[in-house]
KEMAR-578251 format. One line per field, with one value per residue (C-alpha): x, y, z; residue number from 0. Coordinates in steps of 0.1 Angstrom, whole numbers, plus 5000, padded with zeros to 4 digits. Each point is the difference from the previous one (the first is absolute). Layout:
<zamis>
x: (X,...)
y: (Y,...)
z: (Z,...)
nr: (NUM,...)
</zamis>
This chain:
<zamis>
x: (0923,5012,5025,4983,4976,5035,5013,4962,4999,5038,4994,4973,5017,5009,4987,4987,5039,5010,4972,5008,5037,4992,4977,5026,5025,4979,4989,5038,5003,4971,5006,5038,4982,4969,5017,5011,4964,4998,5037,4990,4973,4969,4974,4993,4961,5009,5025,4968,4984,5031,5003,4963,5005,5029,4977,4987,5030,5004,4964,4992,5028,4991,4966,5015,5019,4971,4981,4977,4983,4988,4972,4967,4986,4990,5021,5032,4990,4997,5031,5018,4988,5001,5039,5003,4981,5014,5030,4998,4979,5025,5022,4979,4996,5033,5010,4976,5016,5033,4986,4990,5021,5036,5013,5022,4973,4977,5018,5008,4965,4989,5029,4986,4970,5012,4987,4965,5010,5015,4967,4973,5019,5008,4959,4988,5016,5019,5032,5029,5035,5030,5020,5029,4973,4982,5033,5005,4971,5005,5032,4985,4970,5027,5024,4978,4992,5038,5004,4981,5002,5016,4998,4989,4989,4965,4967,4975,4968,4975,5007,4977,5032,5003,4960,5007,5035,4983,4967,5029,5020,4967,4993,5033,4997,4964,5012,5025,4976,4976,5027,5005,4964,4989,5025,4982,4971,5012,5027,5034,4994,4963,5009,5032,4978,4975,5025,5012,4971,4990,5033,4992,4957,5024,5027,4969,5006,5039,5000,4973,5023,5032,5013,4997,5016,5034,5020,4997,5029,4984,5037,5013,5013,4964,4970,5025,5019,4975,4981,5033,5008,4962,4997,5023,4974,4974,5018,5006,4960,4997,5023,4987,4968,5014,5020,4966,4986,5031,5008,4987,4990,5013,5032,4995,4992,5032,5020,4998,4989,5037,5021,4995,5012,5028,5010,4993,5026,5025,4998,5002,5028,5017,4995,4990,5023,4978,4999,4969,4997,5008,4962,4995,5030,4984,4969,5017,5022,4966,4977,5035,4995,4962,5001,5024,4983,4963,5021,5014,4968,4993,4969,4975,4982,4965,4972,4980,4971,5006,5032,5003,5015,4976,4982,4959,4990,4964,4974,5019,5035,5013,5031,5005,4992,5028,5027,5026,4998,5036,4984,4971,5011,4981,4971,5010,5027,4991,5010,5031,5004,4985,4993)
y: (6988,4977,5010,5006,5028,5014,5003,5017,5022,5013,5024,5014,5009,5037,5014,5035,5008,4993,5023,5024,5005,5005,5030,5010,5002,5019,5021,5009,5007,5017,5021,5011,5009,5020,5036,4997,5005,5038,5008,4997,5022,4970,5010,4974,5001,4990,4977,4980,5001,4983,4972,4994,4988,4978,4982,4986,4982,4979,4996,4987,4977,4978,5001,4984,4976,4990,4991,5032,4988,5032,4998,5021,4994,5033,4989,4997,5036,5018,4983,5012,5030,5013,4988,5023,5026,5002,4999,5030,5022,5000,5007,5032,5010,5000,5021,5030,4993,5008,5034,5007,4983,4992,4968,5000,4987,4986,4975,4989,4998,4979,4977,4984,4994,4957,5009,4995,4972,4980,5009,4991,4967,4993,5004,4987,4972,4989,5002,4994,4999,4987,5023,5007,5013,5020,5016,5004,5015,5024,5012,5003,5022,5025,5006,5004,5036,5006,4991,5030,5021,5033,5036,5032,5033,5003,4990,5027,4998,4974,4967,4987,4981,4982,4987,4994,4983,4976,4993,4986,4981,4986,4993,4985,4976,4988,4993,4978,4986,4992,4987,4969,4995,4999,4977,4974,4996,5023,4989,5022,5011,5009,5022,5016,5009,5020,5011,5015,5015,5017,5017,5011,5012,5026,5011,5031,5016,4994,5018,5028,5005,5009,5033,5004,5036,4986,4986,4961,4979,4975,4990,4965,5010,5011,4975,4972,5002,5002,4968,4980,5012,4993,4962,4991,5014,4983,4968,5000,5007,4968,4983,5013,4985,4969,5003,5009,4968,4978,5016,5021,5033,5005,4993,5007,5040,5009,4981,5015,5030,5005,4977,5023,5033,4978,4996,5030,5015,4979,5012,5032,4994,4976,5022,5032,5004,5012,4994,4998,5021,4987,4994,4983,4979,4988,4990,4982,4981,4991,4990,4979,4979,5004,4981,4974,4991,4999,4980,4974,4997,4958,4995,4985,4966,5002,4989,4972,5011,5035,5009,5036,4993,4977,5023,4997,5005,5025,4981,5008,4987,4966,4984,4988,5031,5019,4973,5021,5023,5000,5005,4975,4964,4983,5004,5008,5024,5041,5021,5026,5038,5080,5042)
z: (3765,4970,4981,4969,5022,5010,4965,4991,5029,4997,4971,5020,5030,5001,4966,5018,5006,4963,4987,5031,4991,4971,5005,5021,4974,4970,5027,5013,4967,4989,5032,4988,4962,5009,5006,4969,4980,5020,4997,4960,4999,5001,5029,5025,4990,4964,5014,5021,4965,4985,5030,4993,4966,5010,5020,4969,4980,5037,5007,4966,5000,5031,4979,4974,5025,5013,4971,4999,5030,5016,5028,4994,5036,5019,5026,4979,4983,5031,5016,4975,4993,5036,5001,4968,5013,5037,4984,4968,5025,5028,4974,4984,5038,5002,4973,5016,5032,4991,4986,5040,5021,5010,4981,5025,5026,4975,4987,5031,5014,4965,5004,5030,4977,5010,5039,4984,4977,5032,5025,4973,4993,5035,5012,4967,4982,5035,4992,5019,4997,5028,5016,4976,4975,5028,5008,4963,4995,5029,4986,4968,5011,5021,4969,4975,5015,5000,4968,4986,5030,4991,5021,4985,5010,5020,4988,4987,4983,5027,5007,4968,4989,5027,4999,4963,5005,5027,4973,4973,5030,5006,4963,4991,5032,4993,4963,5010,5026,4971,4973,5030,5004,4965,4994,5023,4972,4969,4976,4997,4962,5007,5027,4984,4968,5021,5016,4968,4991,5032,4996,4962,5015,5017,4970,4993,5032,4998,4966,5017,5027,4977,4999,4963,5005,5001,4974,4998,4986,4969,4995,5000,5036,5011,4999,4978,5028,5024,4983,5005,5038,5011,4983,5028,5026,4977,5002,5036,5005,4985,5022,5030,4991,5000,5028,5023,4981,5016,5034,5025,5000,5036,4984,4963,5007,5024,4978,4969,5015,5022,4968,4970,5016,5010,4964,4988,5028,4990,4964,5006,5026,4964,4972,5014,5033,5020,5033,5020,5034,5037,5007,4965,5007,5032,4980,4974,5026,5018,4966,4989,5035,4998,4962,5008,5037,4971,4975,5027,5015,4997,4988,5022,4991,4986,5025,4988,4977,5000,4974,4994,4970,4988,4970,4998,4963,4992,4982,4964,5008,4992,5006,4967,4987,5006,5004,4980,5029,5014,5034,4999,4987,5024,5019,5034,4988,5001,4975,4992,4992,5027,4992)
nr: (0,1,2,3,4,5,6,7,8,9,10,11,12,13,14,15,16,17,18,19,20,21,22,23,24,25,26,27,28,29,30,31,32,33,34,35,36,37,38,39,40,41,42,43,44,45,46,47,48,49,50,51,52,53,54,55,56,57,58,59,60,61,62,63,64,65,66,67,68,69,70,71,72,73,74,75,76,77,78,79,80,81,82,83,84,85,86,87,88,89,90,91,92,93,94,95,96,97,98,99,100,101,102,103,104,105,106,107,108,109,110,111,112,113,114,115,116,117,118,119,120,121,122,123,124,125,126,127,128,129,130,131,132,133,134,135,136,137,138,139,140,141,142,143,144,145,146,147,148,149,150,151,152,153,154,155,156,157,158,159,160,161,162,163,164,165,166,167,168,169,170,171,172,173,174,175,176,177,178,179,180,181,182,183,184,185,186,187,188,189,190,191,192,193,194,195,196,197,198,199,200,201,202,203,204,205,206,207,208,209,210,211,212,213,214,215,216,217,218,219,220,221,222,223,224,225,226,227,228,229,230,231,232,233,234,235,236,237,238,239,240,241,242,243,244,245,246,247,248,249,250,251,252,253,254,255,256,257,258,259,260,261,262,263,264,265,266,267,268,269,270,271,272,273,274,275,276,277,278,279,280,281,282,283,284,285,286,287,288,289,290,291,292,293,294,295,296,297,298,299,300,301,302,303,304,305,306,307,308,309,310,311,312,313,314,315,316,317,318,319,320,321,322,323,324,325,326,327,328,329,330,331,332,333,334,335,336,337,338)
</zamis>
């Protein structure tokens, strides 16, 4: 390789992991702020509604990046629609859930929702990692039950819970699935802004399902506050997009999946003191090794003629038309920057 391809392919090495910390991060934090919109009165049904709208200040903004360049084809619609969608209706499932079952075992069963991420991409797109991400991703997979694990008194009421808590484990893990395969043919802002509005299709039956019975706080610590808290989940949406553009889902899912509780624990541990249980312990210990072992995974070279990275335009991109896109100044780069 001459040294000018060197200097060109460089920049290019390891984007997934900058876009991947960085989800990481807003979602530590986000994490460490979201109790906050029930401890001040603001239902978590209205609180979906809120996050749906800050999907648009960052979804419009990559827009703009990218020159307005926003794919019609059906398959870039229904890519990103079905991300949205898998992703809002796990989340509506969820909320019913919780109304009949133990969130101390449903939260647990959803947070292995990367299980399916990992087998579709390993049968699927081939992917493959070397052993330090397998172990990582391993470790990953065994704490993030532990992180969320908690024991309560017996179960009553059927075992519908469990059916529905598997349905959005299985809807979480074939979004991400999808956000790595769309990103093969689809650009990163087309599929972010369907992802945006497949999340607002579903605000109706947020606001339907809201007690409105109880009081609701319209205070500048309710859906102002709210509004602030779920940008950085908005954000961090966006990044994750990007991140399945760079890397691997394989290693893309258990990453940020294991990382962001991580923060979040450590804030709370900072600001709050509180310290987390012997079992969560064990789980963070176990998702700290299982992120570093992801992170220090060296990247493999790409096989002649077949770069994952390598991004394949629809019939309505151009490179030149979106070269203000921080993600796509040339043609062989993929894009950057759910719910």
């Amino acid at each position: 390789m001459s040294l000018a391809a060197s200097a060109v392919a460089a920049p290019r090495r390891r984007p997934w992991l900058v876009f991947a910390v960085t989800t990481v991060a807003l979602w530590g934090v986000w994490g460490a702020l979201s109790p906050l919109s029930a401890e001040h009165g603001f239902p978590e049904t209205l609180v979906y509604c809120v996050w749906a709208l800050t999907m648009i200040p960052p979804a419009l903004y990559i827009l703009w990046r990218s020159g307005w360049a926003l794919e019609h084809s059906p398959r870039a619609i229904a890519y990103g629609m079905a991300i949205g969608l898998l992703g809002a209706g796990g989340q509506m499932l969820l909320f019913h859930t919780l109304t009949i079952g133990p969130a101390y075992f449903v939260f647990p069963i959803i947070s292995l929702s990367p299980v399916v991420t990992i087998a579709l991409s390993f049968l699927f797109l081939r992917e493959r990692t070397g052993w330090s991400g397998a172990l990582g991703i391993v470790l990953a997979l065994v704490a993030l039950p532990m992180l969320d694990l908690s024991f309560g008194r017996g179960i009553s009421g059927g075992l519908g819970w469990f059916v529905q808590s598997l349905l959005i484990m299985l809807a979480w893990g074939v979004q991400a699935y999808f956000m790595r395969l769309a990103n093969h043919t689809v650009r990163a802002e087309s599929i972010f802004f369907y992802m945006m509005l497949g999340g607002l299709l579903l605000a109706p039956v947020a606001l339907a399902m809201t007690d409105w019975s109880q009081p609701v706080n319209t205070g500048i610590d309710g859906p102002w506050m709210t509004a602030a808290i779920q940008l950085l989940n908005a954000v961090g949406a966006l990044t994750l997009v990007y991140a399945f553009r760079h890397g691997k889902a394989i290693v893309v899912a258990p990453l940020t999946n294991a990382g962001a509780p991580l923060v979040t624990a450590v804030l709370a541990l900072v600001f709050a003191s509180v310290v987390p249980g012997p079992l969560k312990m064990i789980g963070l210990v176990l998702a700290l090794i299982a992120s570093l072992l992801l992170v220090l995974e060296p990247e493999a070279p790409a096989e002649a003629g077949h770069d994952p990275d390598v991004f394949t335009p629809s019939p309505e991109w151009t490179p030149t038309s979106c070269k203000s896109s921080p993600s796509s100044s040339t043609a062989t780069s993929r894009d950057t920057p759910v719910a």
